[in-house]
N, C-alpha and C positions, 0 to 999 in steps of 0.2 A: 615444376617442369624440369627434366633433365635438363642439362649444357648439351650440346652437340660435341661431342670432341674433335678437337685438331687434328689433323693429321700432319704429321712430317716424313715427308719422302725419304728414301734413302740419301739423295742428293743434298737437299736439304740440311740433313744433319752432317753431311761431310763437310758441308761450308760452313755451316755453323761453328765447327770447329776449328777447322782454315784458318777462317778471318777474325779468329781471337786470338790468334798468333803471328797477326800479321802488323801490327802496331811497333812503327821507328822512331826517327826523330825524321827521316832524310825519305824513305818510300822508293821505289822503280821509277824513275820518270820516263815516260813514254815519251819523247821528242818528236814522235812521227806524227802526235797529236795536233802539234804549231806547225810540225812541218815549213817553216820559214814563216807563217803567219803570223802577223805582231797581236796576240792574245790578250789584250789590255781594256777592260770594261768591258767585255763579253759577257751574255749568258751563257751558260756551259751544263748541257744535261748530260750526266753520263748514265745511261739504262743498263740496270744489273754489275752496278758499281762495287760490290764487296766492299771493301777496307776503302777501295779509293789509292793505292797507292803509286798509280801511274798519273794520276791527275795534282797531286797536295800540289806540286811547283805553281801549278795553275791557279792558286786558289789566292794570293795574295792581291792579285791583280784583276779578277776577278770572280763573277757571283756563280761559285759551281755547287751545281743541285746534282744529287746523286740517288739513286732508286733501288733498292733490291727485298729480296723477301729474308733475308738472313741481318736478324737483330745484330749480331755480335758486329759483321762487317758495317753497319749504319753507325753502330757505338767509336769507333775507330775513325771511321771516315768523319766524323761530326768532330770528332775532339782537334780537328787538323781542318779546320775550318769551311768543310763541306756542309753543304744544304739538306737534310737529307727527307727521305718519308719511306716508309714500308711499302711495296707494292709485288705482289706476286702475277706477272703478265701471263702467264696460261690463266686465270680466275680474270683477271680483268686487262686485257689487250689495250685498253683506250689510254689514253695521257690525259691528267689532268690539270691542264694548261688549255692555255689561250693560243688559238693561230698564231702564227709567225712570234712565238715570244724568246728563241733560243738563235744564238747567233752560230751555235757548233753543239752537234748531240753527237755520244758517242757510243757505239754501240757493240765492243769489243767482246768478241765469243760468248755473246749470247743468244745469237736469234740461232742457233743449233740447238737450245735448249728449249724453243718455246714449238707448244702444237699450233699456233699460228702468227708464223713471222710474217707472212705477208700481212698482214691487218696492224702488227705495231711497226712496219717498217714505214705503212701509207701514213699512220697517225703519226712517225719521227716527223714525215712530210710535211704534213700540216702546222705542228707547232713549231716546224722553221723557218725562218727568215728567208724573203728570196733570197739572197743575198750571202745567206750561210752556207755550210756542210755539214755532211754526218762524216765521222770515222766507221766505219764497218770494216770488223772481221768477223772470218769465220775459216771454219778448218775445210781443209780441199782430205776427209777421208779416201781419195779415191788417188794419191799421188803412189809413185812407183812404188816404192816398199811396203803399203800397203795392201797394194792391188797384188805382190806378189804374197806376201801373207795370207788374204782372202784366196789368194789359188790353193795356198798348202793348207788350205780347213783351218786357221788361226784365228778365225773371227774375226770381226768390224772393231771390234774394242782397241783404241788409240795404243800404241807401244813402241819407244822409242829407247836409244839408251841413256837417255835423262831423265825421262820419267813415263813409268808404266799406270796406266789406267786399271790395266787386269786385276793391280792389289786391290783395290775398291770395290771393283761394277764387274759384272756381268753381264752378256748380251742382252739380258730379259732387264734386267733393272741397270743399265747403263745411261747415262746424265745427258747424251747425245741422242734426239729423237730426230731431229730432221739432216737433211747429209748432201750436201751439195757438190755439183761437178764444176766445173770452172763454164762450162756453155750452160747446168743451168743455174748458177748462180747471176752470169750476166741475164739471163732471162728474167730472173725475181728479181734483179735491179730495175727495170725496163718495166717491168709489172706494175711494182709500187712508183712510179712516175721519178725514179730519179736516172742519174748516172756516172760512170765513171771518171773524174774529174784528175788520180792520180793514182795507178797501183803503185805497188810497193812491194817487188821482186828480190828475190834468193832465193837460194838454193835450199831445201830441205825446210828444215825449221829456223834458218837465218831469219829469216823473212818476221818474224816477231819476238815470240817470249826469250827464246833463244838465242837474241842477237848480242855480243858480246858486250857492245858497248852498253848498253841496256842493263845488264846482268851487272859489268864493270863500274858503273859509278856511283852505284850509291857506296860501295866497297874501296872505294877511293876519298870515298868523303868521310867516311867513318877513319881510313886512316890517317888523312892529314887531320882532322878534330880531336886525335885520341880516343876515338871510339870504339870499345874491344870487335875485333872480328874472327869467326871461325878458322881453325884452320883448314877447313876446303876453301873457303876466301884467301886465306893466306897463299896458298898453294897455288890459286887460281892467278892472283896478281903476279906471284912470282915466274911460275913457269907456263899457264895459258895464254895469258894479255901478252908477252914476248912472240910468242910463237900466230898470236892470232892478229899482231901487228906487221908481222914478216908477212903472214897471209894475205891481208889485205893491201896491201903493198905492192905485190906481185900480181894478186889476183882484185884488181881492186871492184867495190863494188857496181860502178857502173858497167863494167863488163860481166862480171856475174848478173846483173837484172836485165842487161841487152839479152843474153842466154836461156835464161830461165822462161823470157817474154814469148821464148818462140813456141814453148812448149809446157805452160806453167802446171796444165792439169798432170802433168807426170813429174814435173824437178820439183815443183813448192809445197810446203806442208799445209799452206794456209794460204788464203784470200785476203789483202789488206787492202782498203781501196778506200781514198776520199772520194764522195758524191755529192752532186749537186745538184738541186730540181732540175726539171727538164724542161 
């Protein structure tokens, strides 16, 4: 009898590739994960984890399990002491866990990627703790500069000046199938039985991947250990981190997120939001 053959998506193989180049010593750490939470003996799911490298801080102190359908990023995430298992959630939506076993799931830009988020956002529900949170994000395609793109016939396809989607994907095979407005993303909150416990506003694309500090320390840590770094790091430490600390300074960020708050589906690139059952 024949094999069936696999298929791998276009997406697919762009991660695949990704996240065999994504292996440090030190990783991105996501801070906005603890968000002032003392993190210590938790269970920690993170769904559609790649490499893992917003979570390694997290993993010393406790038991973090991580999911994706891309081998290379589960080989990385495991060697930095991540829990891991293969799962593709458009094939199988469900979790294979027990009620209430996770004390924080995280579920950072992926339910844009799945044809049904609502059914793994209810199952996030289920395997957690009353008592826990999820981290969700997901991108706000419909913020101003977008929305003025989509007027000039530029397509849906993600495009910033930091990084462009266009070189990848095209509208017919692009990585983003479902696409949320800020009213109805609170809606699919509100669906799947949780809610919003704390956004996390700026401006633009501050608001996540983008946010200085974010991008700035693990490039910080690589220099005080002697760790070679690029010169666009070079560059960046030298003359962006100066100028984006005078920024923040003058403009600091709890008045940029009071701002943003009033009108998020047009200022923010994205949705960050801790949730809680309901």
């Amino acid at each position: 009898m024949t094999p069936t053959p696999v298929l791998r998506t276009h997406q697919q193989e762009h991660y695949e590739a990704a996240y065999g180049l994504a292996d440090s010593e030190y990783g991105i750490p996501d801070r906005k994960i603890a968000a002032g939470h003392k993190l210590e003996g938790k269970r920690i799911l993170v769904l559609g984890c790649g490499a893992g490298v917003d979570v390694w801080y997290l993993t010393q102190h406790n038991e973090v399990y991580g999911m994706d359908y891309a081998s290379s990023g589960l080989e990385v995430a495991e060697r930095h002491g991540m829990r891991v298992s293969a799962c593709d959630l458009n094939a199988h939506p469900w979790l294979p866990f027990d009620g209430q076993y996770f004390d924080v799931i995280v579920c950072k830009d992926i339910l844009e990627h799945i044809l049904d988020p609502l059914t793994v956002l209810q199952e996030v529900r289920r395997v957690m703790r009353d008592d826990g949170y999820v981290v969700i994000s997901v991108p706000n395609q419909f913020y101003l500069p977008t929305r003025i793109r989509i007027l000039l016939g530029q397509g849906i396809v993600y495009r910033s000046f930091i990084e462009d989607h266009s070189q990848e994907y095209d509208e017919w095979n692009y990585m983003h199938i479902r696409f949320f407005t800020y009213k109805g993303f609170r809606r699919y909150l509100e669906a799947a039985g949780v809610y919003a416990e704390r956004w996390f506003w700026d401006f633009g694309n501050l608001a996540h991947y983008h946010q200085p500090e974010m991008v700035f320390e693990p490039q910080l840590w690589k220099k005080k250990h002697g760790v070679p770094i690029s010169r666009r790091a070079k560059l960046g430490l030298f003359l962006i981190r100066p100028i984006w600390k005078l920024f923040d300074l003058i403009f600091p960020l709890a008045v940029r997120s009071k701002l943003v708050s009033i009108c998020p589906g047009l200022l923010c690139s994205g949705f960050y939001v801790h949730c809680k059952k309901k």
